[in-house]
N, C-alpha and C positions, 0 to 999 in steps of 0.2 A: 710616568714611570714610578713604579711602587717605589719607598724606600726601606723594603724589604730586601734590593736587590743586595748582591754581592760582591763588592767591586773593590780595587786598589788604588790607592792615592798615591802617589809619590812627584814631590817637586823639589828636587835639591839645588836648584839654583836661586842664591840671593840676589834680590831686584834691587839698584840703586835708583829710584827714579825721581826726574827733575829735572828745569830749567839749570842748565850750569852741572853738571853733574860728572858732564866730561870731563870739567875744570878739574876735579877731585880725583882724576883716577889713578895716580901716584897712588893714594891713600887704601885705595879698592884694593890694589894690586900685590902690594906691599905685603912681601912674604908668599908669596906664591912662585918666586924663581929670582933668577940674576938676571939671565939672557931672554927676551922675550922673539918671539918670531913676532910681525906685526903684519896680518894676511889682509892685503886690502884690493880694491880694483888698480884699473891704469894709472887713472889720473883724477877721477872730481875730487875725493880727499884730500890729495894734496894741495889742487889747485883753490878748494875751498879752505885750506888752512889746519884742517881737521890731523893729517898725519903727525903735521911738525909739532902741534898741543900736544899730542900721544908722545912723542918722541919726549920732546921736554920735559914733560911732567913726571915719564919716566926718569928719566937722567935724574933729577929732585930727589929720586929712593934710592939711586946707586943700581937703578937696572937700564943695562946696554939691549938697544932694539939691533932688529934684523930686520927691513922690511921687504917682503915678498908682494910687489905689487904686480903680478900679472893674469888675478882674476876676473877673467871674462863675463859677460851673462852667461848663465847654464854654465858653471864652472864642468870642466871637463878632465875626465881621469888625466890625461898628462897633465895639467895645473897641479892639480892633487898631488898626484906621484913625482913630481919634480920639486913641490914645495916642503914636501915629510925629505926626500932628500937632501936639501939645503938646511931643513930646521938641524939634522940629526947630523951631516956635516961640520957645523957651526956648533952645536953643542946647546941650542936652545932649550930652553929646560920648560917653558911656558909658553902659551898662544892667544891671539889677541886677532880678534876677528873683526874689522872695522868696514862699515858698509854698509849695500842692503844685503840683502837675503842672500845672494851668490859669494859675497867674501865670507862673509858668515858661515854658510854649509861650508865652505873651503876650509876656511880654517878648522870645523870640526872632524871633518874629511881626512885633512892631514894632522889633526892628531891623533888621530885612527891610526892612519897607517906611520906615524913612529912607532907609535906602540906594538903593531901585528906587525911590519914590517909585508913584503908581496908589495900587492897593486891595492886598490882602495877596487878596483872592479870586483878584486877575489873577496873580497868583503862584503860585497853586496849582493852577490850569488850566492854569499855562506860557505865558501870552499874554504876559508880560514875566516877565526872569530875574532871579536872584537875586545881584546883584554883591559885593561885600565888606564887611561891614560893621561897628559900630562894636563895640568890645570887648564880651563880656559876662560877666557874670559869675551865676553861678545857684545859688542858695540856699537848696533841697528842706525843705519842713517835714513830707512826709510819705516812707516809704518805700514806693514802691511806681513812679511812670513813669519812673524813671530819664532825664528828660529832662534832667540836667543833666551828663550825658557822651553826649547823643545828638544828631542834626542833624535830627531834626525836631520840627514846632511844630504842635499837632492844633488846627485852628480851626473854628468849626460857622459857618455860613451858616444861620441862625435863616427869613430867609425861601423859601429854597430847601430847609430842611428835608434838609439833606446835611451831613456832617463827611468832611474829606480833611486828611489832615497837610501841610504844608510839609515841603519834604524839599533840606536845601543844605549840603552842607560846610562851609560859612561861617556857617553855623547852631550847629556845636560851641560849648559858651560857651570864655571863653579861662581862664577859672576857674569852680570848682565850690567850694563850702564842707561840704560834708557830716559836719553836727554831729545826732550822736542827741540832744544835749539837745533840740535844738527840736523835735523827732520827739516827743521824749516826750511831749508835749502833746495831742498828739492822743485822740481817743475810740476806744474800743474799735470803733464801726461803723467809724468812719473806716481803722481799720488794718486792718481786716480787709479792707475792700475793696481800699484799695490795695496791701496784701499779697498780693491774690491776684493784682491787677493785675500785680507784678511775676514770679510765680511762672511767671504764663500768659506774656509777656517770655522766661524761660528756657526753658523747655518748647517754645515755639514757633521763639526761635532756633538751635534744637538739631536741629529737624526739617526744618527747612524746606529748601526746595531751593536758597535762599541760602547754606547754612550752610556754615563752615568747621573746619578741626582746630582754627585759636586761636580763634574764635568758642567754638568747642563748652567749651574751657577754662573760659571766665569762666561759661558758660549753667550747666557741670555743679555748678561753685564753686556759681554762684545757689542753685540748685534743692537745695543742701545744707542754705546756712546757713537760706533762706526755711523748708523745711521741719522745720528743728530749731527754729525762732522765732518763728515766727507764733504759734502757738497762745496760746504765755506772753507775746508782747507784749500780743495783744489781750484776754487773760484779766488779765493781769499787768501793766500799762501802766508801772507804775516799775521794772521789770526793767533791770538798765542792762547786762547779759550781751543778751537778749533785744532790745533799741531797737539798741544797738550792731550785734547781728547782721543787723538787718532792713535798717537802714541800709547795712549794707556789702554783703548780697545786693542790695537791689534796686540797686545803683552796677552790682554788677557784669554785672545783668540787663539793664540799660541799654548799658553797652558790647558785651553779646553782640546784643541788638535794631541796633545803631548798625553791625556790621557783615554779620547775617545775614540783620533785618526778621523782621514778626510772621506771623501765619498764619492759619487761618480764624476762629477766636475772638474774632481781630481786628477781620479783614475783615465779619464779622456785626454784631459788636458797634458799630464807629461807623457804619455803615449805622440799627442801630437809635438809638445814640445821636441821631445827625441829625435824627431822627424825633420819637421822645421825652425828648428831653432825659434822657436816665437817669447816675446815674451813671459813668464809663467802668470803674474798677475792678470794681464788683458785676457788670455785663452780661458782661464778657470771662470773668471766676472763673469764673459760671454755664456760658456755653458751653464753657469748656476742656473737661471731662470728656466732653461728649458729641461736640468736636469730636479728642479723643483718641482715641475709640471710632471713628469714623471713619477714621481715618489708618492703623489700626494692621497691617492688614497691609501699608501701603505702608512701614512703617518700625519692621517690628515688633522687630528687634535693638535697636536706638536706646530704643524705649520699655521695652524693659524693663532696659535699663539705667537708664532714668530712675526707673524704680519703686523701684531699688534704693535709686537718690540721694535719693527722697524717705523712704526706710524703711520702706518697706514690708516684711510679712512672705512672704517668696517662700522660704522653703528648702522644696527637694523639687520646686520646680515648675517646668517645663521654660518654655523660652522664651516661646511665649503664653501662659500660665499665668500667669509672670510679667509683661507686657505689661500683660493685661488687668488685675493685682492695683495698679499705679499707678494704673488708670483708677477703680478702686474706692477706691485712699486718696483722691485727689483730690476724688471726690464726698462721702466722711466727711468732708475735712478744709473744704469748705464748710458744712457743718453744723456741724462744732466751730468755726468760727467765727463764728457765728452770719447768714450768706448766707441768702439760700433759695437752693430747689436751680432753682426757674423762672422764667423772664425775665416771667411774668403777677406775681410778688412783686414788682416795681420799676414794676409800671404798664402794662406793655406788653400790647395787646389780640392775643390771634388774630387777629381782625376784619384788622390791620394787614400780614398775613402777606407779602403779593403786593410789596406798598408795600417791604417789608422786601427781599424778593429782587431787586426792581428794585434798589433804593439799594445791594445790596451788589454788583452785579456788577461796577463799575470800581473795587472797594477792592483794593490790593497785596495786602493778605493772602489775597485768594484766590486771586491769582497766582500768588502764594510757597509755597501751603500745598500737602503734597509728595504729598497723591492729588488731582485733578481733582476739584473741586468743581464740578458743574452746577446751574442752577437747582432743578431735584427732587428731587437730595441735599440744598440749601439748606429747602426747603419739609419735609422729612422730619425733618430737624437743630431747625428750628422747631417741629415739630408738638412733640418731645421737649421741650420747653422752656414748650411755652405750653400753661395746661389751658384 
């Protein structure tokens, strides 16, 4: 990509990052409100100990928490709409997203709608806008959506059977805490999906017809550290080389996503999420490789550079040669982490195929993604996926 082109930067969220970082977040916080809402899932944060650190170290600054624990996977518009009603109830003046990726978009979700007030759906269809709103602060326990230097907030509509992200500058949180200890916690399934989750993040903002020279910086960084660390996080879970690196790729897969957006693996993937509720890491990993094979001569210099980034073995082999040898570690490095390699392993019927194509035609990532995806390519990209 020339660096003629013309593009815009913008990252307003401060990164605290490190072993122990959570320890600190009194200090982070401190001066961003009194009453914090603290948006997290059911139960593993607190059973891992993670809420009560939040609460305390709060209480340390003279700030009283709220905690709204009833975020689901795929947070869903009533989570949302019941949680901006309780912050704004209660008088919450600041939001604190503790989690992976679902408490995270929740909490950004429902600072959305204190601010606009409606549903957080009317948000997302653009029938009411997204005005400014109140501080947030985000919390990542796993590595992999980099939602917590990103401005948008993935919300499913459970009875419309649809997932579309929020997407608003005023969405950035205004702090991030990104501590591997609390990453380390997680299960080897758990990281591997979101590992891949993030990987598909660089790889996509790299390609895509958004993308730019400093985008492509932080995507190429990603696409380094993810493929030197994934394997040994998920095989190796107390690697603290391995947590730490996963941690800082998927921050920085997030910021390349936040200025370039994802691509068809995307755009497929929460079309099916909407549907089946799957989870969003495993569905995106699964399609990357086949939605790589697709792209590739619209962007075949790009990919094999990518190949390179992921280490692949390419000496000797001329430019599609090596192209296509990324799209081949991608598919081994789903298997080494234990994925399956087809969207039918997570649930998903054939049967659903049509249903699938309908729901993804108004996803950005097919917009974005840098060959022309039509329906027929979509239905063919499926057949590959579902036995």
């Amino acid at each position: 990509m020339s660096v003629d082109q013309q593009f815009n930067y913008f990252m307003p969220t401060r990164v605290r990052f490190g072993w122990g970082e959570l320890d600190r977040i009194g200090e982070a916080v401190a001066g961003l409100g009194t009453k914090a809402l603290l948006v997290t899932g059911r139960s593993a944060m607190q059973k891992l100990g993670f809420t009560d650190l939040v609460v305390n170290a709060l209480q340390t600054v003279d700030i009283e928490t709220v905690i709204y624990n009833k975020v689901e996977p795929n947070p869903s518009v009533t989570t949302v709409d019941e949680g901006a009603a309780l912050a704004k109830e209660l008088g919450c003046d600041f939001v604190i997203g503790l989690g992976g990726g679902s408490p995270l978009d929740a909490a950004k979700a429902i600072a959305a709608v204190m601010a606009a007030g409606g549903s957080v759906w009317e948000l997302i269809k653009g029938e009411r806008a997204v005005p400014p709103v109140v501080p947030l602060v985000a919390v990542p326990s796993t590595a992999g959506t980099g939602s917590e230097v990103t401005q948008y907030a993935l919300v499913s509509n459970k009875d419309a059977q649809e997932k579309f992200p929020l997407r608003s500058p005023y969405l950035f949180p205004t702090v991030a805490i990104v501590d591997p200890a609390v990453m380390a916690t997680q299960t080897p399934e758990l990281t591997a999906e979101t590992g891949m989750d993030a990987l598909t993040h660089a790889i996509e903002a790299m390609v895509g017809n958004s993308a730019t020279p400093l985008g492509d910086l932080f995507a190429a960084e990603a696409i380094r550290y993810i493929a030197r660390h994934i394997v040994t996080a998920v095989r190796q879970g107390d690697d603290r080389e391995a947590r730490a690196g996963m941690a800082y790729g998927s921050m920085l897969a997030g910021v390349a996503i936040a200025q370039a957006g994802t691509g068809a693996a995307h755009g497929i993937g929460q079309a099916v999420g909407g549907i089946f509720d799957t989870g969003h890491g495993a569905t995106v990993g699964i399609l990357l490789p086949h939605v790589m094979e697709f792209n590739l001569t619209t962007r075949m210099a790009k990919y094999a550079y990518i190949a390179r980034l992921l280490g692949a073995k390419v000496d000797g082999l001329n430019e599609e040669q090596t192209a296509r040898a990324g799209v081949d570690y991608v598919h081994k490095l789903l298997a080494d982490v234990g994925l399956p390699s087809g969207l039918d392993g997570l649930g998903v019927s054939k049967e659903a195929r049509e249903e699938i194509v309908i729901a993804a035609r108004p996803q950005g990532g097919i917009r974005n993604n840098p060959r022309r995806m039509e329906d027929e390519d979509v239905r063919k990209l499926l057949n590959a996926v579902l036995a």
